[in-house]
TITISE-368951 format. One record per residue (C-alpha): x, y, z; residue in one letter. Coordinates in steps of 0.5 Angstrom, whole numbers, padded with zeros to 4 digits, always signed. Last residue first. Layout:
// TITISE-368951
XYZA;...
//
This chain:
// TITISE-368951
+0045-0081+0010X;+0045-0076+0016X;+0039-0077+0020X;+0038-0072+0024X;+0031-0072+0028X;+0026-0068+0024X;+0020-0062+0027X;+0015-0059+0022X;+0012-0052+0023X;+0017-0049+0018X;+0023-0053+0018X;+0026-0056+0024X;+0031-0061+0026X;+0032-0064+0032X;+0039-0067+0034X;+0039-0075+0032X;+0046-0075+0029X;+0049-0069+0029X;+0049-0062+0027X;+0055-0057+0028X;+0053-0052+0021X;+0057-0056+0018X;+0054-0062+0019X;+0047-0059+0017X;+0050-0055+0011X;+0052-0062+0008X;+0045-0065+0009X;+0041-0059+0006X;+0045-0059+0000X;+0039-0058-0005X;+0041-0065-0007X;+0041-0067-0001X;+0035-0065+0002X;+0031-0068-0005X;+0034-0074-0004X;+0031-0074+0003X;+0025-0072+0001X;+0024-0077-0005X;+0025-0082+0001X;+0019-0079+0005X;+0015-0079-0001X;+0016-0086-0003X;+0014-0088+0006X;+0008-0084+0005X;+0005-0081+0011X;+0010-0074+0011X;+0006-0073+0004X;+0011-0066+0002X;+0007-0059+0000X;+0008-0057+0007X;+0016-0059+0007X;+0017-0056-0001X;+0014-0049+0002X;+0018-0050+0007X;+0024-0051+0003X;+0023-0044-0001X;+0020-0039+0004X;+0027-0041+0008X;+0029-0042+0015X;+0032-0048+0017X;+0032-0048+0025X;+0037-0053+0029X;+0036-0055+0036X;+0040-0057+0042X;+0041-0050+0043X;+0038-0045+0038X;+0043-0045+0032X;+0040-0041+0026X;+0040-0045+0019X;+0039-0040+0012X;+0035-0041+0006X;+0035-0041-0002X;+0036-0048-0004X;+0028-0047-0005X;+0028-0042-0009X;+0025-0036-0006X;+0019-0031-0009X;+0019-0023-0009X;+0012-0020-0008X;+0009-0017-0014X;+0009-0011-0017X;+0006-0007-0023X;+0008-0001-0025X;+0006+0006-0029X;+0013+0009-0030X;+0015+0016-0028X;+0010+0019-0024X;+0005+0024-0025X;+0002+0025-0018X;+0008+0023-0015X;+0010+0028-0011X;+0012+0034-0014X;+0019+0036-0013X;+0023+0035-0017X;+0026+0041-0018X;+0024+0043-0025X;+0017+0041-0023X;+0017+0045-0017X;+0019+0051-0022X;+0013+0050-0026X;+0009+0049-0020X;+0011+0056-0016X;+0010+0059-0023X;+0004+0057-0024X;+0002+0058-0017X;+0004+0066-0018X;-0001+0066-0023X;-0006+0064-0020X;-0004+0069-0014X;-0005+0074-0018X;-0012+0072-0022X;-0015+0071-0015X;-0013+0079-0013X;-0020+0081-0012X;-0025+0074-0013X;-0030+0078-0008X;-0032+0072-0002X;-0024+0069-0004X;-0022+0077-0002X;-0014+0077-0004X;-0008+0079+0000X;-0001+0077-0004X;+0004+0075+0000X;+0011+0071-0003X;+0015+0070+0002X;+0022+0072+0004X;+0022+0073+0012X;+0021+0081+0011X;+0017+0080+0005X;+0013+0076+0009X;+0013+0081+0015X;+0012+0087+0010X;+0005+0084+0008X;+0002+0083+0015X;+0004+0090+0018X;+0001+0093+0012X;-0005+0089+0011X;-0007+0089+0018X;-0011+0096+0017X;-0014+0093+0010X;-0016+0087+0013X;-0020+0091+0019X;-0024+0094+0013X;-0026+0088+0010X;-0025+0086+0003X;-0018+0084+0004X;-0023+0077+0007X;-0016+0073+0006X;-0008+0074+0007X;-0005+0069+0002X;+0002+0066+0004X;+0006+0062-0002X;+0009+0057+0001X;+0015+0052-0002X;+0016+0045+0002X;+0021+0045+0007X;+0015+0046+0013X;+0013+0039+0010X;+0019+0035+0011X;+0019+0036+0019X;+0014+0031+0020X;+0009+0032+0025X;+0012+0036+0029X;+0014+0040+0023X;+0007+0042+0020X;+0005+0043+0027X;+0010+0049+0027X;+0008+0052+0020X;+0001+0052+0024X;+0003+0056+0029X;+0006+0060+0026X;+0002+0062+0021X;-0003+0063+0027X;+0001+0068+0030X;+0003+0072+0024X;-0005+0073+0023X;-0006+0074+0030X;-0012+0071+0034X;-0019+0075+0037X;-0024+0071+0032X;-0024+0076+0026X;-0016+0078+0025X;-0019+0081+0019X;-0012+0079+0015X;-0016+0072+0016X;-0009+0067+0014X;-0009+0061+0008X;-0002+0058+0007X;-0002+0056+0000X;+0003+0049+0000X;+0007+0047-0006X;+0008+0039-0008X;+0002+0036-0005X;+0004+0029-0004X;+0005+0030+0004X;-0001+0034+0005X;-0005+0029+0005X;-0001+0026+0012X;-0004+0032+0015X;-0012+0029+0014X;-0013+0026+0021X;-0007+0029+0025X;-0010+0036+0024X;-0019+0034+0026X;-0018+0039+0033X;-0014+0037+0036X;-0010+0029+0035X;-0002+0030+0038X;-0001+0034+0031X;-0006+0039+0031X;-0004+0041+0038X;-0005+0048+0035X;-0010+0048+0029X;-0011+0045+0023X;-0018+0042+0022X;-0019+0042+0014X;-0014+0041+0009X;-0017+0045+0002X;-0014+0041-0004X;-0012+0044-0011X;-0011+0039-0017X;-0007+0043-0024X;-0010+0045-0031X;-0005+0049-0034X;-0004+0055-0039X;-0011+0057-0039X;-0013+0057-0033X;-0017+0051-0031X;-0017+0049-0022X;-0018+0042-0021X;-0021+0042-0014X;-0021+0036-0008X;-0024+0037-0001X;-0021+0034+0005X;-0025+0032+0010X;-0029+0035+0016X;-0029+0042+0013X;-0035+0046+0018X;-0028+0046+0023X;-0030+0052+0026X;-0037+0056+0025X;-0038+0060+0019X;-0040+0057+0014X;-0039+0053+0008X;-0040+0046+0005X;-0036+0044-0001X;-0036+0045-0008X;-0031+0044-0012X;-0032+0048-0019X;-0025+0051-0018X;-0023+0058-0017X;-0028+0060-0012X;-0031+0055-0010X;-0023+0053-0006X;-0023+0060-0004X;-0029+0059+0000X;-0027+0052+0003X;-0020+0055+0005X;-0024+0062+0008X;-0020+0063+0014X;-0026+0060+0018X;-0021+0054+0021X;-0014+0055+0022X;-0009+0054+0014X;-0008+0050+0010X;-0008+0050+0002X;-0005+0044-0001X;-0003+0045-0009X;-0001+0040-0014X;-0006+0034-0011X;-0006+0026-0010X;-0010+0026-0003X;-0007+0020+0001X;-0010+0015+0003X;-0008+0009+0008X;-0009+0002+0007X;-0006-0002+0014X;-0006-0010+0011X;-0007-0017+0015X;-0004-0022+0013X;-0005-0029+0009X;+0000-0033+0004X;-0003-0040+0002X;-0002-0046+0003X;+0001-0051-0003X;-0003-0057-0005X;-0001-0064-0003X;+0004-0067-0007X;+0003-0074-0009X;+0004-0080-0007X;+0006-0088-0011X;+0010-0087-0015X;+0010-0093-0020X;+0016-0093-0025X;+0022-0089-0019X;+0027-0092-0022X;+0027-0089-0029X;+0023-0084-0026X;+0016-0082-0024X;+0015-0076-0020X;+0010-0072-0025X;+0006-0078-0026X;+0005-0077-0018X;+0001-0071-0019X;+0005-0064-0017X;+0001-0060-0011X;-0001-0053-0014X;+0002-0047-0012X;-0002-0043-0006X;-0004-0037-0009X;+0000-0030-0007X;-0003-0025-0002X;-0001-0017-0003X;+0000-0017-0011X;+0000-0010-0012X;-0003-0007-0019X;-0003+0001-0022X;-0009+0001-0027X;-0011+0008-0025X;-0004+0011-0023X;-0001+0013-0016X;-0001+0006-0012X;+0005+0006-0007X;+0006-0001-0004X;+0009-0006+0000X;+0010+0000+0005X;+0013-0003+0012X;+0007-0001+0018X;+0010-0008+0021X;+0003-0010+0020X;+0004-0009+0013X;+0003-0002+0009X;-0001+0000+0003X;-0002+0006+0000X;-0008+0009-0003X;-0006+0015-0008X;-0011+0014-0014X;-0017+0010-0010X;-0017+0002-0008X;-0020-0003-0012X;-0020-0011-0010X;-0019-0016-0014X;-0019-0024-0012X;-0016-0028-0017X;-0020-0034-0019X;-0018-0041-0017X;-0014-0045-0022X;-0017-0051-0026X;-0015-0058-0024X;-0010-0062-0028X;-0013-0069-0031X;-0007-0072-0032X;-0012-0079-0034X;-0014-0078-0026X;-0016-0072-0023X;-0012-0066-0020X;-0015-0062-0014X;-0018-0055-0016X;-0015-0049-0014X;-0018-0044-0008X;-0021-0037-0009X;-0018-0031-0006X;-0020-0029+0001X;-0023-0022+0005X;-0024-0020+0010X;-0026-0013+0013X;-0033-0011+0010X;-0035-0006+0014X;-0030+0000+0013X;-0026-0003+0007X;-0031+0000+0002X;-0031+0006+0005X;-0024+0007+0003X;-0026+0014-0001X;-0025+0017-0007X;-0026+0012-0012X;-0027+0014-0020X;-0019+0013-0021X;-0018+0006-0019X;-0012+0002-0016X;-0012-0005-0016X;-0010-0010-0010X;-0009-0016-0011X;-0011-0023-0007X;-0008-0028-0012X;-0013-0035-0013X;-0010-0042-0012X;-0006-0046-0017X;-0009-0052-0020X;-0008-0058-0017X;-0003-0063-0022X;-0005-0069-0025X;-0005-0077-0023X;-0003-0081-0029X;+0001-0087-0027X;+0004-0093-0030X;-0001-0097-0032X;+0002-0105-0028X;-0001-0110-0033X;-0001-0107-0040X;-0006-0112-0044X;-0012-0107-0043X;-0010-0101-0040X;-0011-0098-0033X;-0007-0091-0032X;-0005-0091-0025X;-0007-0085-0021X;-0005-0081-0014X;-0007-0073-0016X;-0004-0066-0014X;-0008-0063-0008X;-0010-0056-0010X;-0007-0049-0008X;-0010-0046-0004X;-0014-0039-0004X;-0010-0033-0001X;-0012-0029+0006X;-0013-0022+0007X;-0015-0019+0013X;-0016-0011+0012X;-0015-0005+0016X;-0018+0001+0013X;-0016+0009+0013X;-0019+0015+0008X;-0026+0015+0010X;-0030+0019+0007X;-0037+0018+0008X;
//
């Protein structure tokens, strides 16, 4: 089964919760503490894998969630960190949020995205003790961690894409000059996924993929057209298909037409891609009567054209030849998309200190936003008097306070950080 889009939830595993321990000694009557830190929660990451070819694996199986950090233990025992979860994609995946931004692009085997960090583990209370601070009596709480849901989407890594309306010999040609061996027949839309070749000539081996199910109204859904055009987007030139028999009723520089307007409605970057027209089934006799007509039409428009018979193997070396060329200028131009990229990466979401944050007014209240603070808010025992005091201090030294009075505040006005809710206490 192909498929080449899935939605998936994935969730991060929490932190653990750090520890409230006093160490017990003989002799020593008030142990100072040894409370150890949770462990850090497991990372969902997405992982690229050059033997997938489909998103099968997203189809029935939606959610997925990272393993959770161990709580600390007494004796600064810390507790073991959870399992990253990994999850493989195929070469060409794309990962967007719910907002369809692109958080990542995965193009070569190996290529990493971190799309839901662990929860940070809570710090125990030996970490808190100070000189003035000897016995503290809390703990931080393990971190929450990052969930989502995720839009993946493949996009078929090839060199060449061959389009065209259905029954013009896209999967014949495709046999023809690779070992692809897709399904033939001589009913429309018979090619019902996209099919991948790699085509050998000697000189440069180079990916070639047939887009099935484009005819007029593509676009907007007909036929099978908006489900596979977006593979063509990383092809670098494109090799457009026409029946010089004119076989089934319709015009040869018709359907060209068309087909080139479909490819601009559904994004007008395509149509600026390099074409090489290919007139097919040559071996006919109604071919060779359009060829004439056909041919001085592309070459009156400046295309290349060349007429071939995909079912006899007549002018295949030519056009070969003539991709070769077409690549090689592409490549010089920059514009093959991302099937050899520059660099191999691996990225990972930014993570906000916590004295970065800003401070929005709504009424009577004021709105602290900022991964960094909230995450020292959810983090904090809001039950435990010691930890309250150390929060305070903390507000203080990170400036929160004074950016609260610039920003207008007054004692006793509401104050929200994340999903807790402070009365303005200004020391």
């Amino acid at each position: 089964m192909f498929i080449d889009e899935a939605r998936i939830f994935v969730q991060a595993g929490r932190g653990g919760n750090g520890c409230v321990s006093l160490r017990r000694e003989k002799h020593v009557p008030r142990g100072g503490p040894d409370g150890g830190d949770g462990g850090k929660g497991g990372s969902v990451i997405i992982e690229a894998e050059g033997g997938l070819k489909t998103l099968v694996d997203f189809y029935r199986k939606t959610h997925f969630k990272a393993e959770r950090g161990k709580h600390g233990q007494g004796s600064n025992k810390h507790g073991k960190s959870g399992k990253d979860l990994i999850l493989s994609v195929p070469l060409g995946t794309v990962i967007k949020n719910e907002n369809q931004e692109v958080l990542g692009d995965l193009v070569l085997p190996g290529d990493q995205l971190v799309v839901a960090q662990g929860g940070k583990g809570g710090r125990g209370n030996a970490r808190f003790a100070t000189a003035q601070r000897r016995v503290p009596s809390f703990a931080e709480k393990g971190e929450k961690p990052e969930e989502g849901w995720l839009n993946l989407e493949l996009r078929l890594l090839a060199d060449v894409g061959i389009i065209g309306y259905p029954n013009v010999g896209k999967s014949t040609l495709i046999s023809r000059i690779s070992r692809a061996k897709p399904k033939i027949a001589s009913y429309p839309f018979t090619t019902r996924v996209p099919n991948l070749g790699v085509v050998a000539t000697g000189e440069k081996n180079f990916v070639v993929a047939d887009i099935p199910g484009l005819i007029e109204g593509a676009h907007k859904g007909h036929g099978l057209g908006d489900l596979f055009l977006r593979h063509i987007r990383r092809t670098a030139i494109l090799l457009h298909l026409l029946d010089l028999s004119a076989f089934e009723g319709r015009d040869p520089i018709n359907d060209f037409k068309l087909v080139n307007k479909e490819l601009e409605l559904f994004d007008p970057d395509l149509v600026k891609r390099p074409q090489l027209v290919v007139g097919n089934k040559i071996d006919l006799p109604e071919a060779k009567k359009n060829l004439p007509r056909v041919s001085l039409f592309f070459k009156k428009e400046g295309y290349f054209f060349e007429a071939i018979s995909a079912l006899t193997g007549e002018g295949i070396d030519a056009l070969l030849n003539q991709v070769l060329i077409e690549l090689e200028e592409a490549s010089k131009e920059k514009k093959i998309a991302l099937t050899k990229p520059p660099k191999h990466m691996i990225i990972t979401l930014p993570e906000d200190d916590e004295r970065s944050f800003s401070i929005v007014r709504q009424g009577p209240k004021f709105l602290v936003k900022g991964k960094g603070i909230e995450r020292l808010i959810q983090m904090a025992d809001l039950e435990n008097d010691q930890a309250l005091v150390y929060l305070q201090h903390k507000f203080k030294k990170i400036g929160l306070e004074r950016r609260l009075q610039e920003s207008g505040a007054q004692e006793g006005d509401t104050i929200m950080i994340g999903e807790t809710t402070f009365e303005f206490r200004p020391t």
